[in-house]
C-alpha positions in Angstrom: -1.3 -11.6 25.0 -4.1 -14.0 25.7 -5.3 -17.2 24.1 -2.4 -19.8 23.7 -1.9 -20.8 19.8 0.7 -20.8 18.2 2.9 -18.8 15.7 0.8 -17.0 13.0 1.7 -17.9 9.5 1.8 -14.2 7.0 2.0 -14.8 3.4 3.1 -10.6 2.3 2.9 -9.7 -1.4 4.5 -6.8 -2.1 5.2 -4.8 -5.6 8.4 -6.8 -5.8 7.5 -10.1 -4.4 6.4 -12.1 -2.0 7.3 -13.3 1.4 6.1 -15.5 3.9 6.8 -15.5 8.0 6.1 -16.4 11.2 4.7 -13.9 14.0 5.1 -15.2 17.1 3.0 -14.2 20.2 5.3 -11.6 21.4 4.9 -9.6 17.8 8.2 -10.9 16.8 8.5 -12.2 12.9 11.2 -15.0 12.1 11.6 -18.0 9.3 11.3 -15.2 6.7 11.5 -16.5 3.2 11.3 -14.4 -0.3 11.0 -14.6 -3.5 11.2 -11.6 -5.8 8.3 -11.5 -8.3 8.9 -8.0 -10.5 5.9 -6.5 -12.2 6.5 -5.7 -16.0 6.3 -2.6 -17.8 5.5 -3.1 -21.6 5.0 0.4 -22.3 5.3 3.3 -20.7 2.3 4.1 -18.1 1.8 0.4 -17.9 2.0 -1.8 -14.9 1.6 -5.6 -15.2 1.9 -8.8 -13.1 2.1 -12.3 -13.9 -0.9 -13.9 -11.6 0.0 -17.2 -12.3 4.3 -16.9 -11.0 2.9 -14.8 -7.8 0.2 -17.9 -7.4 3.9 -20.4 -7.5 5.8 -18.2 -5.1 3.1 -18.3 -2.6 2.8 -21.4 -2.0 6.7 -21.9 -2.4 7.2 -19.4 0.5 4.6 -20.2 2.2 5.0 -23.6 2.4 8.7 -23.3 3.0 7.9 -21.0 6.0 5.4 -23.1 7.5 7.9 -25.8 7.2 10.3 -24.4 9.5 8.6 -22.3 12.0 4.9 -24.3 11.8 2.7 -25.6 12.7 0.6 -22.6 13.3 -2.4 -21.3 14.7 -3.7 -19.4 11.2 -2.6 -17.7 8.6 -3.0 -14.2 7.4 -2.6 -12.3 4.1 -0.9 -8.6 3.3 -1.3 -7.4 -0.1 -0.7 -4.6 -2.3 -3.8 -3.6 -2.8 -5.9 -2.7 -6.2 -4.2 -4.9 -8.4 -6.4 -6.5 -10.2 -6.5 -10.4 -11.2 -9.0 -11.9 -13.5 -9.3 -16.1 -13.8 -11.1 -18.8 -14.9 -13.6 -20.0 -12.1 -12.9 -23.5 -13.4 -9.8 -24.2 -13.8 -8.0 -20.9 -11.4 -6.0 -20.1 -14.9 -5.6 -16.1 -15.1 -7.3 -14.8 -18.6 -5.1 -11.9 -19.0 -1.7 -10.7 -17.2 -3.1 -8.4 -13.8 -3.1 -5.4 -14.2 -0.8 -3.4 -11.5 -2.2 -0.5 -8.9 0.5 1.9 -10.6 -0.6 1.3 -14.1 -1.8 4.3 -16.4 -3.7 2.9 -18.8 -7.1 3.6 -18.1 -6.4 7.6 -18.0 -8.8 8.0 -20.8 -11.2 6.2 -19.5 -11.2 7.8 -15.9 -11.6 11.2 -18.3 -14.8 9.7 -19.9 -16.2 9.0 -16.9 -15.3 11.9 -14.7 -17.2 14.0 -18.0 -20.3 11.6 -16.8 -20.2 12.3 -12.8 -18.1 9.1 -12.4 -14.4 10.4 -10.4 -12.6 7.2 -10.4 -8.9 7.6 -10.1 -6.7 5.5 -12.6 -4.9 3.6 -9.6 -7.8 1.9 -8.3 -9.0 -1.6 -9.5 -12.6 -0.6 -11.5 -11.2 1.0 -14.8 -8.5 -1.9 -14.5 -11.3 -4.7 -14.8 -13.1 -3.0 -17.3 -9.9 -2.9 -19.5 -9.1 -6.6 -19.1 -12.8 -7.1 -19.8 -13.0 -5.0 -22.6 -9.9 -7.1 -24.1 -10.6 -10.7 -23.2 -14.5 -10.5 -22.9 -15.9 -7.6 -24.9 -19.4 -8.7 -24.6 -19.3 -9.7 -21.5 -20.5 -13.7 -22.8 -18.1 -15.4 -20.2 -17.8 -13.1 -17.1 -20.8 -13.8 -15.3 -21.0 -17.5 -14.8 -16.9 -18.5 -16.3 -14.6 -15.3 -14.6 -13.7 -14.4 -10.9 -12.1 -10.8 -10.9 -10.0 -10.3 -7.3 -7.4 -8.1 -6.1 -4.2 -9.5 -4.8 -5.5 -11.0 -1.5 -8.9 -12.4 -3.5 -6.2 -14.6 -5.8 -3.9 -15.4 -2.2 -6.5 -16.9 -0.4 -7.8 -18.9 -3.8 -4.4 -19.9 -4.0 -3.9 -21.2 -0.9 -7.5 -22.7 -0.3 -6.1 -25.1 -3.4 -7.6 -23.1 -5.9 -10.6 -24.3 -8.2 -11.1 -27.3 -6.0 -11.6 -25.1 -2.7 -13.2 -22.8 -4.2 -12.7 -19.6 -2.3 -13.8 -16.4 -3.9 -13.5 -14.2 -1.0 -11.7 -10.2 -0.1 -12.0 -8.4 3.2 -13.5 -4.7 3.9 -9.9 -3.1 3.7 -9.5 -4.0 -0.1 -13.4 -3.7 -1.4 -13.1 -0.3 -0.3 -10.3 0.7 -2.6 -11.5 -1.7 -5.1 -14.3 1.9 -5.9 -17.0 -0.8 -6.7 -18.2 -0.8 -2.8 -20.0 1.8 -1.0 -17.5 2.5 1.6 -20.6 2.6 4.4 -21.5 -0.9 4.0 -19.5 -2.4 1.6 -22.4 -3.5 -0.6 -21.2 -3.6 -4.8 -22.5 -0.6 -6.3 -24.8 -1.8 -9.0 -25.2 1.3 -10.8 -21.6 1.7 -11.2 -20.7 -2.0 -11.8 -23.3 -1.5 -14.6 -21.9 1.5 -16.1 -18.7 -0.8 -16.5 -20.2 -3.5 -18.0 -19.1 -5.6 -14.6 -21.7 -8.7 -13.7 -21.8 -8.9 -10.1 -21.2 -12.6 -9.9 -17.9 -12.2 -10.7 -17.2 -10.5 -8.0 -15.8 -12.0 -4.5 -17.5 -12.5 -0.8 -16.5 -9.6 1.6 -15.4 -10.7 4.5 -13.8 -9.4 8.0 -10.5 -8.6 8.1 -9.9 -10.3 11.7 -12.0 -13.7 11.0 -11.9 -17.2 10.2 -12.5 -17.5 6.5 -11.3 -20.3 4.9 -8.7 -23.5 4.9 -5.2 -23.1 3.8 -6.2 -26.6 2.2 -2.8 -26.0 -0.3 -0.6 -26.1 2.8 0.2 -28.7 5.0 -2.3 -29.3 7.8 -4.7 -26.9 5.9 -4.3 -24.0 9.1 -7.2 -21.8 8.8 -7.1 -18.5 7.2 -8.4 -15.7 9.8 -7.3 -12.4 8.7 -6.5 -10.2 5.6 -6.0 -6.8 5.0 -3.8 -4.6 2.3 -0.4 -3.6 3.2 -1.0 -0.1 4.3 -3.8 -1.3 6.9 -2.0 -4.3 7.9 1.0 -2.0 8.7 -1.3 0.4 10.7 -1.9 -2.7 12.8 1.2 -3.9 13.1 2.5 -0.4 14.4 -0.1 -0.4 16.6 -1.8 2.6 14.8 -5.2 1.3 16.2 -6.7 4.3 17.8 -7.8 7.7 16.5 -5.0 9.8 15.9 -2.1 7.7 15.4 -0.8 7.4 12.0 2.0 5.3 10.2 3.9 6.1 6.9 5.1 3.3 4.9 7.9 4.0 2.4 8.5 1.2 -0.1 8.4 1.7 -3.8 5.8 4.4 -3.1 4.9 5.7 0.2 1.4 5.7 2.3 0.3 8.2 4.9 -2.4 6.3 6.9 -4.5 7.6 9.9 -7.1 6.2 11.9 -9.9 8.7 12.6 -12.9 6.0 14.4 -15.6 4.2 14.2 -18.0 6.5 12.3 -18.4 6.2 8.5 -17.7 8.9 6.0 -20.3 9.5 3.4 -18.3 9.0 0.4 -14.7 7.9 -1.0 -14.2 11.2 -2.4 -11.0 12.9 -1.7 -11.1 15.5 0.7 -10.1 19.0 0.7 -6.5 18.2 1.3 -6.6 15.5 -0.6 -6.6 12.3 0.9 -9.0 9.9 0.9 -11.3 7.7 3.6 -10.4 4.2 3.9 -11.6 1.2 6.1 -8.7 0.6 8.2 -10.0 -2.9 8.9 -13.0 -5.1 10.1 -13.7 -7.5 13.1 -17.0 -9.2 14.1 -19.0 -7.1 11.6 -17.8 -3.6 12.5 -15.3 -1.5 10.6 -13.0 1.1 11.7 -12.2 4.0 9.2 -9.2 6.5 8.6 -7.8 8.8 6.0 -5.0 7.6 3.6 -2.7 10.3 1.8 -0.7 8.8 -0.8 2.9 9.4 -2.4 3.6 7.5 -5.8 7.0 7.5 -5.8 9.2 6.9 -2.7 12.2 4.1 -3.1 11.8 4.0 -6.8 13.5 6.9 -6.6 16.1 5.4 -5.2 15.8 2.7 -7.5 16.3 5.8 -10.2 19.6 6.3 -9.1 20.9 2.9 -8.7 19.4 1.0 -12.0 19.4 4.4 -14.4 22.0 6.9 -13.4 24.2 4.4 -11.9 24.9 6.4 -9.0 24.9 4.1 -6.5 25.4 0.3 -6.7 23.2 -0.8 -4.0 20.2 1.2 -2.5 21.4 0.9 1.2 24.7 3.0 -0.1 22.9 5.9 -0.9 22.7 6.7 3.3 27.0 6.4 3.5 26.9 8.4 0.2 24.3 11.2 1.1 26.4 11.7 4.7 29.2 12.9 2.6 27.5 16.4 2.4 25.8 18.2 5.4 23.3 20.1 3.0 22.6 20.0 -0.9 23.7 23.2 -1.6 20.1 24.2 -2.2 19.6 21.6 -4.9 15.7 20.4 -4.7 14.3 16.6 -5.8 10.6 16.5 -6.5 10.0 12.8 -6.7 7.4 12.4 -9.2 8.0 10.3 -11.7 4.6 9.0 -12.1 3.0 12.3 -10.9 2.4 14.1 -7.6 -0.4 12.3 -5.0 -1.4 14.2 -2.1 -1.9 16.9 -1.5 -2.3 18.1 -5.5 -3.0 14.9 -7.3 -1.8 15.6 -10.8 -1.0 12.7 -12.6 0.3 14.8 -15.4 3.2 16.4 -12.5 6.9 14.7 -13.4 10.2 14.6 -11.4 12.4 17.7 -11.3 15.8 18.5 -9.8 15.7 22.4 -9.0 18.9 24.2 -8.5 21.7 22.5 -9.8 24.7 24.3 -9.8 28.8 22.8 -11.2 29.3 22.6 -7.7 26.6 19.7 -7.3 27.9 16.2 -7.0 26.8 12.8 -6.5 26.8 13.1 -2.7 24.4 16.4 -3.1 22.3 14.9 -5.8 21.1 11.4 -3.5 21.1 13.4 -0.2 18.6 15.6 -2.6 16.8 12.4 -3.3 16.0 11.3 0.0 15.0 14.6 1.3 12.6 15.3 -1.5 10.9 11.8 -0.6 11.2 13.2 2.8 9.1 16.3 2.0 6.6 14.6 0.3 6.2 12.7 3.8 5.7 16.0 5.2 3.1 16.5 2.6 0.9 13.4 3.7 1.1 14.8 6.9 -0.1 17.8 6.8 -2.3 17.0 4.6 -4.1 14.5 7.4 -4.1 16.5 10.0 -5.8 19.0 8.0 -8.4 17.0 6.5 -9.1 15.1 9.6 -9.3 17.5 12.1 -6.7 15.5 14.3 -3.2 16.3 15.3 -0.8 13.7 15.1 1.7 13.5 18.0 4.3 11.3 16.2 5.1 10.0 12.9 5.5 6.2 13.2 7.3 4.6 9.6 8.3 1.1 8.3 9.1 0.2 5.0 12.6 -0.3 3.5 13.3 3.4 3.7 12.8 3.5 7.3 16.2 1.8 7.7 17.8 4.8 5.8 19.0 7.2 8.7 19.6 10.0 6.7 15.8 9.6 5.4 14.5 9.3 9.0 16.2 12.6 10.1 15.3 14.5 7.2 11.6 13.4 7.6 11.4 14.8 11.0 13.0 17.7 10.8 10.1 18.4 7.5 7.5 17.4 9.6 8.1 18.7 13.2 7.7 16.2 15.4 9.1 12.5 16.4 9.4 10.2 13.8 9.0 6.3 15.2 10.6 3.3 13.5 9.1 0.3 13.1 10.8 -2.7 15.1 10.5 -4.6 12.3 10.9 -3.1 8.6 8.2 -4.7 7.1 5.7 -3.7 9.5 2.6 -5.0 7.4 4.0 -8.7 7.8 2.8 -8.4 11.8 0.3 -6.6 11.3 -1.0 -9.5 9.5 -0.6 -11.8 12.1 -1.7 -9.7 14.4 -5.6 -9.6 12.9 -5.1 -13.5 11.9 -3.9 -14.0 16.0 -7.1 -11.9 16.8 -9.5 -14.5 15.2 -8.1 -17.5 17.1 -7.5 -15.8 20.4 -3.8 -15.1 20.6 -4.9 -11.3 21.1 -7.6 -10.2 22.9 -8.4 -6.6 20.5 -7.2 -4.1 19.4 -6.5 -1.6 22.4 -4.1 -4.7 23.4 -2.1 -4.3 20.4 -2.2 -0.4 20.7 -0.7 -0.8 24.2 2.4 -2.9 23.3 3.6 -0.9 20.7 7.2 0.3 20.8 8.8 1.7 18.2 13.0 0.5 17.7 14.1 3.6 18.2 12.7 7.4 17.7 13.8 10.4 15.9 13.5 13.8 17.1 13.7 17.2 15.3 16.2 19.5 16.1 15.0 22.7 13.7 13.2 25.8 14.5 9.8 26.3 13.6 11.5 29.7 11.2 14.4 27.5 9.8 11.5 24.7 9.2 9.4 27.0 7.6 11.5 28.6 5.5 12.6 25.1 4.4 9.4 24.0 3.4 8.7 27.2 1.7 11.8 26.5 -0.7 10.5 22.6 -0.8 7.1 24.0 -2.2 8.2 26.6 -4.4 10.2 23.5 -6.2 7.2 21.4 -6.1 5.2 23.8 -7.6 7.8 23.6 -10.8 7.2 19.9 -11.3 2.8 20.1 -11.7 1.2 20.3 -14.5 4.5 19.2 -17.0 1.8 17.1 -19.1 -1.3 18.8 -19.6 -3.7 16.6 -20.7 -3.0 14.3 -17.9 -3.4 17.1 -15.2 -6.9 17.5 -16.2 -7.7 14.4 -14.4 -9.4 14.6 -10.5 -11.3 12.5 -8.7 
């Protein structure tokens, strides 16, 4: 490390809530504080959030962090990304609820457009401010000069720069790129498209760098400046160390995120590739972005959540590791975890969950061991669908999230994909990674190569199968996957 500073203060929403911490200069994270904020679900398909609680739990957290662990050198922000948040410039009061990255809602509309040329995909944030356009400002009278739109980092740093009285309308590289109203290349709003969607520019926030000072924290005590943001799955590529090209991270948390960095050099467009992932900027520092390709899988512990909440099966989601050991093998039962459709490689949003090959002899213990390797397959996926669409072979697999504490996950992962899987030292991985671009800004880390060099993982999984015993295992994993696409039609129609 170089610079002196202090601790870094993180403010990390997640899909279930927020937390705030402290990462010190050795990379380690302490004075963690939480509080869960749970998106809603109306109707099936859709996805919202209440802007206004997350707003109160932020600065609850991150004031109760700063409290014990401060004072600090800077603060940084994680955040789910693509969420979209809609306010009133004047007095920071949301217009509408936000409207989640998982939500469905705007299928139709994606299937309008795609009929035009236009291949937006439902999850990202453009067909989401349309909607809440389209249902608080249909003709678009108060947008321009009353409404700020932001995704979650946007309505953070708002927050915490004391809201209408700071006035900071700001979002960095990493989420105007999966925003689809920038040009990936140089980040610029696309006009034509924000006119197609009946979007005024002026509503729209300030791109900044990922690693620079920003803003003032003006909400918290002694107003620390904010010098980095980023969304969670680039923020965890950071904080793994996942900084040159090559190396690649998975996060599994309610979904799961396959990210890997390819380089400096700019791809041409944001549509997906041939294996279908997608190119992202992994982040941007003094002006210059770094890019990679991001493979996506939409369910991952809500699975898990499946079985404790709705079947019941287990009371806790750490129990379903003790339970799962109780078997060696599933008997050939098969989990496709899909229960809001099939991401990379296939992308069919009409795909839904399946279990293939139950038998009378299958029992709890086979069922969630089935579970977590099905999620574990669908890792493999990602993989192999980045390597393929990259050009790049990826030596290890290195994972955070909470799954990434499940050991019967970790094995299974490795053995599907072939190669060492790395844990993360800490679980939430994106919380450093945080830190680590707001440390950059203020000198507490010289670049990037520095923080590629002092990665270590807490401990590393090897596989043990054969390359015939792992093929012929993800023949039978595909075969079942293959039974799950296409279960709704008129949503499989849908590609971008």
């Amino acid at each position: 490390m170089t610079g002196s500073g202090g601790g870094l203060l993180v403010v990390d929403v997640g899909t279930s809530g927020v937390r705030a911490a402290v990462v010190r200069p050795d990379g380690t994270v302490d004075h963690v504080h939480h509080l869960g904020v749970l998106p809603d679900t109306p109707a099936p398909g859709l996805v919202e959030v209440d802007a206004g609680r997350l707003a109160e739990a932020v600065l609850e957290v991150a004031t109760a962090a700063l409290t014990a662990g401060g004072p600090v050198a800077a603060v940084g922000i994680a955040n789910q990304r693509a969420t979209t948040v809609v306010w009133e410039r004047a007095t920071g009061q949301p217009v509408a609820p936000a409207i989640g990255w998982q939500d469905l809602r705007t299928v139709g509309t994606c299937l309008a457009l795609q009929a035009e040329g236009y291949r937006l995909p439902p999850n990202a944030s453009a067909t989401k401010l349309a909607a809440i356009l389209d249902a608080v400002d249909p003709d678009r009278h108060r947008a321009e000069a009353e409404l700020c739109f932001g995704t979650i980092d946007s309505w953070v740093a708002w927050t915490l720069a004391g809201g209408p009285a700071g006035g900071l309308h700001v979002t960095d590289a990493t989420n105007a790129a999966v925003t689809w109203l920038a040009r990936l290349d140089t980040l610029d709003w696309d006009g034509p498209l924000l006119d197609r969607l009946g979007i005024p520019a002026a509503m729209l926030p300030t791109v900044v760098d990922s690693s620079g000072m920003f803003g003032q924290a003006s909400a918290l005590p002694g107003a620390p400046p904010l010098a980095g943001m980023a969304g969670d799955q680039q923020a965890s590529m950071v904080g793994q160390g996942c900084t040159r090209p090559g190396l690649a991270k998975a996060t599994f948390g309610t979904g799961g995120m396959l990210d890997l960095c390819t380089g400096p050099e700019a791809p041409a467009a944001l549509d997906a590739r041939a294996s279908g992932t997608f190119p992202i900027v992994t982040w941007r520092r003094r002006g210059r972005s770094t890019f990679g390709l991001e493979a996506i899988l939409l369910s991952a512990g809500s699975c898990v959540e499946w079985l404790r909440d709705d079947l019941g099966v287990i009371d806790t989601a750490a129990a379903s590791e003790a339970v799962a050991e109780a078997c060696r093998e599933t008997g050939d039962v098969w989990f496709v975890p899909a229960l809001l459709g099939l991401g990379t490689p296939v992308w069919d949003f009409g795909a839904r969950g399946a279990v293939v090959g139950l038998t009378r002899g299958t029992g709890r213990p086979e069922l969630v061991r089935a579970v977590l390797e099905g999620v574990a397959h669908r890792g493999a996926d990602l993989l192999e669908a980045a390597e393929a669409d990259s050009g790049l072979s990826v030596p290890a697999l290195r994972v955070d999230g909470g799954m990434s504490t499940n050991r019967v996950f970790v094995t299974a992962l490795a053995e599907a994909c072939g190669r060492p899987v790395e844990v993360s030292a800490v679980t939430e991985a994106t919380t450093r990674g945080a830190g680590f671009l707001a440390g950059m800004a203020v000198g507490v880390w010289r670049d990037e190569d520095e923080l590629a060099e002092a990665y270590l993982p807490a401990r590393t999984v090897e596989p043990t199968w054969s390359d015939g015993r792992r093929q012929a295992t993800r023949t039978r994993w595909l075969e079942a996957r293959s039974r799950a696409e296409r279960t709704i039609p008129e949503l499989s129609v849908i590609s971008f």
